[in-house]
C-alpha positions as CSV (number, residue, x, y, z in Angstrom):
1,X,112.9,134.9,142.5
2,X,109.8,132.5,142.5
3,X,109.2,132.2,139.0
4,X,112.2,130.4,138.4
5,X,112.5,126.9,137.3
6,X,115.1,124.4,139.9
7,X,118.0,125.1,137.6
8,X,117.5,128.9,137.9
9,X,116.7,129.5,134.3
10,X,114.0,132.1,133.7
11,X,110.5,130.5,133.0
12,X,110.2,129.4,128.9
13,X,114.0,129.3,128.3
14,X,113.9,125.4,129.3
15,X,115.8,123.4,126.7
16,X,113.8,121.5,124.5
17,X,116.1,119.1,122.6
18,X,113.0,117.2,121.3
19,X,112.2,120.5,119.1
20,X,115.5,119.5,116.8
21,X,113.4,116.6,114.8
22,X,111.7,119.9,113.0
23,X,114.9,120.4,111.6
24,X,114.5,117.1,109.6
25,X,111.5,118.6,106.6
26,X,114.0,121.7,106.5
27,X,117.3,119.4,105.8
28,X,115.3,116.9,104.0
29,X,113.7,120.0,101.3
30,X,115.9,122.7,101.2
31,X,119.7,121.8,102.7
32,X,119.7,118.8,100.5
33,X,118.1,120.2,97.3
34,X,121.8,121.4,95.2
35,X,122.9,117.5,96.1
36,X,119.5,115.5,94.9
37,X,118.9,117.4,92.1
38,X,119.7,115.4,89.3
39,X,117.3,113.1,87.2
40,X,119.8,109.8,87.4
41,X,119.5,107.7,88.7
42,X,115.8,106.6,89.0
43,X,114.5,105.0,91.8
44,X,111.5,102.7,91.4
45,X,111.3,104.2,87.7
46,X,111.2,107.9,89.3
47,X,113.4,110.5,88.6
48,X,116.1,110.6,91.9
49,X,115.0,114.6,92.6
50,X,111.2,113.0,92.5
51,X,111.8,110.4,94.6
52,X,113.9,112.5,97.5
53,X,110.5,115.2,97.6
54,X,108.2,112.3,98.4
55,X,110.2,110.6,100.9
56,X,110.9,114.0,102.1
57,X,107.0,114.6,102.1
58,X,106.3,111.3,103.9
59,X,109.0,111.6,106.3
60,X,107.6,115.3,107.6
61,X,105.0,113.8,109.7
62,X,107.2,111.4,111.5
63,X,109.2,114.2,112.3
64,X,106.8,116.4,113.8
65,X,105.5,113.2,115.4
66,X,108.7,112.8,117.3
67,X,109.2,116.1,118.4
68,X,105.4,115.9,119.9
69,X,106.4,112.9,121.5
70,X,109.6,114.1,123.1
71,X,108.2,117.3,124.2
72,X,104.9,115.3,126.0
73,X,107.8,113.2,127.7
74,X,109.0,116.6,129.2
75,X,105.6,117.8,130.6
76,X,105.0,120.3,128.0
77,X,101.5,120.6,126.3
């Protein structure tokens, strides 16, 4: 078997922990919805459910960032 990788795991089924920072935009918009939706308290004079979306919204891209990051660390393109 010469398409194997050292650990004998069949090509593409490599473990790719860095992939589980995606999980963050998912968490942060739909997993946490039911316990931020609520309009008190305000944050910076926003509305709390307001507030969670954009920090949700700016946090995305660090995410995806990370998980970039961790998989060029591996060797993966």
């Amino acid at each position: 078997m010469r398409n194997q990788t050292p650990g004998g795991a069949p090509p593409g089924s490599r473990k790719r922990p860095a992939l589980l920072w995606l999980l963050l935009p998912y968490v942060l918009f739909l997993a946490a919805l039911p316990l931020v939706n609520r309009l008190t308290p305000t944050v910076f004079g926003l509305p709390f459910l307001f507030f969670w979306m954009l920090l949700a919204t700016v946090a995305t891209p660090g995410a995806v960032w990370l998980a970039r990051r961790g998989d060029l660390r591996r060797g993966h393109r």
